[in-house]
N, C-alpha and C positions, 0 to 999 in steps of 0.2 A: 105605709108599713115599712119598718125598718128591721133585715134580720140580724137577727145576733148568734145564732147556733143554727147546726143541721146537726142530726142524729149517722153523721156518713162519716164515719174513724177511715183517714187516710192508712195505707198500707205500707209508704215507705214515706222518705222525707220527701218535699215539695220542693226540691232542689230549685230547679227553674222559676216558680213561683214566689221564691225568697227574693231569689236575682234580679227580675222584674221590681218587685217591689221597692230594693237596694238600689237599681237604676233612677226608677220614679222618684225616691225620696235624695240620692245624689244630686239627679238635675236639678230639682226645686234650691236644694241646698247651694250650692254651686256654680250653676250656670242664671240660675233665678233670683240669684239672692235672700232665699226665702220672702222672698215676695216684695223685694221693698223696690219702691220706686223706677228708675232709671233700670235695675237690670233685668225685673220682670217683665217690662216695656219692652225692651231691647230684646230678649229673648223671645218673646211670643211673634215680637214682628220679624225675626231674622230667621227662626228656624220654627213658626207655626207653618201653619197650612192654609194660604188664604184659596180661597175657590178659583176668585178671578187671576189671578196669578199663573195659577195651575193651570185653566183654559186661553190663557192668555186672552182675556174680554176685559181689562184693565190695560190701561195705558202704562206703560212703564215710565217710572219719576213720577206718577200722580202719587201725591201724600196726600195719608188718612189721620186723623186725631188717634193717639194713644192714651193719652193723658201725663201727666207730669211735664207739660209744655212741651213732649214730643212728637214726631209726624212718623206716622210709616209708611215709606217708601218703598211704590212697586219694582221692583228688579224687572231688570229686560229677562225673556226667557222662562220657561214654566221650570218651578223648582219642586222637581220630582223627589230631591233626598226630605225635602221637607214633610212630604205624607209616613216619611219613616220618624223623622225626628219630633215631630208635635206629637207621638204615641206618648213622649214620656218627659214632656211639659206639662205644666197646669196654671191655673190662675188664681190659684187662692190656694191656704192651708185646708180649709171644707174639702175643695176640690179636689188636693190630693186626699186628704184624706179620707172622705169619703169613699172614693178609687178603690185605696189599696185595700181599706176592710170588704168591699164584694170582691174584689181580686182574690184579695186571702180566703175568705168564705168557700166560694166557688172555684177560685181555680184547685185547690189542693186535692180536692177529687178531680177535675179532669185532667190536672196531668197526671194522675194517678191509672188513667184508663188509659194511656196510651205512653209511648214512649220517650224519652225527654227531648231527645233530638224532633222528633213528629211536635211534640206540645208548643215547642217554641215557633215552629212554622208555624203550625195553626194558630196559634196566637197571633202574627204579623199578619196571616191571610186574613184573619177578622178584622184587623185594625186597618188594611188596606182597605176591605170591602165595606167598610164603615165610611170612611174618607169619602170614598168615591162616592158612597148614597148619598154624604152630604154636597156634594160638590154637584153633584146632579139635581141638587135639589135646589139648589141658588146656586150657578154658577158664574155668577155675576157679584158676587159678592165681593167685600171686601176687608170684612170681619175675620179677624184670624181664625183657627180652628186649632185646641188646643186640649188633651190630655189621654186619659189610656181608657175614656170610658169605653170609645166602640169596641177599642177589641178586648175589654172585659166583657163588654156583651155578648160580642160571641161566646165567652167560657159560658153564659150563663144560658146561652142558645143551646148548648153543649150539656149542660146539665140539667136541662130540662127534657133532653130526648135519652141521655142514660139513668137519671136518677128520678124519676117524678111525683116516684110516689113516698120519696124521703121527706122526714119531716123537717120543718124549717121551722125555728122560734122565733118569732116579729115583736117586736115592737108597735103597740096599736094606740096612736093619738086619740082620745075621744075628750074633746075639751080640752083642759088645765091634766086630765092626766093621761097615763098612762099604764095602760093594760099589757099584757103578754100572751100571745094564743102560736098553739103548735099549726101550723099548718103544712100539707104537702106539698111540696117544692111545685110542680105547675099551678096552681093556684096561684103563689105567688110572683110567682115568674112571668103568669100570664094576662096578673092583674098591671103588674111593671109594665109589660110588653104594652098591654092597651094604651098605658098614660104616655107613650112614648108616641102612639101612632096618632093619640087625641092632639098631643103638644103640636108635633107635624104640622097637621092637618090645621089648626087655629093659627100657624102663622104663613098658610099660604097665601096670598097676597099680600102679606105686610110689610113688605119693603127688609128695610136690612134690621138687623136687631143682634145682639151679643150676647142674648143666652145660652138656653141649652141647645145642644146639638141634637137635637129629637132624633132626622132622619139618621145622621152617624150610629143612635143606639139601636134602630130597628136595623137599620142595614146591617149592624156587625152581629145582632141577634141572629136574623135569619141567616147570614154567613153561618156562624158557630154551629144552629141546627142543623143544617145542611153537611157540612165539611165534616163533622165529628162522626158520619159515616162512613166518611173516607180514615180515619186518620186513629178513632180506636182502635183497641183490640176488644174483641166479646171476651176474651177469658181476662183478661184485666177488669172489667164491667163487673163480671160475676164474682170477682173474687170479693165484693164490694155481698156480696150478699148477707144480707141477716135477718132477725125474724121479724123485722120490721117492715119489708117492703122484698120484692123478686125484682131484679131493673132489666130490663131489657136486653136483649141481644145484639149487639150491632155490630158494625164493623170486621174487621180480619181479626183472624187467630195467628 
């Protein structure tokens, strides 16, 4: 399923939300090359997130295959500015792009329910707590880790516990084509959330591999769920009201 609309009219501009997304689309452009060769190489391995790095369970000086005839090399020392800097890296135009349209979807309602200085914490604490579930989860790794999906998960952790019963427009593969069905946002959130915990789970014991980052999307998920207790306001939540859905009360007034 792939959404393309919610029925949840944000209430002011998505200020912070633009600015992420500007950051995410700047790196790629600039510090990535937009993807080509040598500097997307160099970037992923100089300011990703490798696991073993982080725990220091890597040798330092061991080089790994990047590709384009280059190695990455372990740095002596765990590179902790790295779990902030791989938030807004990616590895392909898909990659970002796919990002920034759930970022956009999803975040502009939740930084809508809380405040802009709060949104952008909560944002970083989802993309920490996503890091870390992955780094836990092979910390022996050596595979970089690399884009803003955990802690877009969190937002969408986040708008599953204020919004649920909004409706979401998908996108539904069946075959050669494609259909369109409204659904209510946990539904589809929680059909996501499954594919994330099945991904997981099918690659524990399989050694190293460079896909998706399954545990980073559950962990910044269940972050976002959690933290957006702490970090809404209820009267911001409700002002979201219409006769489409009543969302929940959470958070401080």
């Amino acid at each position: 399923m792939i959404p393309y609309h919610d029925e949840n009219a944000t209430l002011r501009p998505a200020v912070v939300t633009v600015v992420l997304v500007a950051l995410c689309v700047a790196a790629w452009l600039f510090l990535q090359g937009a993807g080509m060769g040598v500097a997307l190489a160099a970037s992923v391995c100089n300011l990703g997130l490798i696991p073993g790095e982080l725990t220091q369970t890597l040798r330092a000086g061991a080089a790994f295959p990047m590709g384009e005839g280059l190695a990455c090399v372990i740095d002596p020392g765990p590179q902790y500015l790295n779990v902030l800097t791989s938030m807004f890296l990616h590895g392909s135009w898909m990659h970002l792009i796919g990002n920034m349209w759930f970022l956009w979807l999803f975040g502009n309602n939740v930084e809508d329910s809380m405040t802009r200085p709060r949104y952008v914490i909560f944002y970083l604490l989802c993309g920490l707590a996503a890091s870390l579930a992955q780094v836990l989860a092979d910390p022996r790794s050596s595979v970089p880790m690399v884009g803003a999906s955990g802690a877009i998960s969190g937002v969408m952790g986040a708008y599953l516990v204020l919004y649920p019963r909004v409706r979401v427009y998908t996108f539904v593969p069946l075959g050669f084509i494609f259909t369109t069905v409204a659904l209510p946002a946990w539904v589809m959130l929680i059909y996501w959330m499954g594919i994330q915990i099945l991904g997981g789970l099918s690659e524990i014991g399989g050694g190293e591999g460079g896909g998706v980052a399954f545990w980073a999307h559950a962990g910044g998920f269940v972050a976002g769920a959690v933290l957006v207790k702490i970090f809404a306001s209820g009267n911001r939540v409700l002002a979201h009201e219409t006769h489409h859905y009543r969302p929940r009360r959470v958070g401080w007034d």
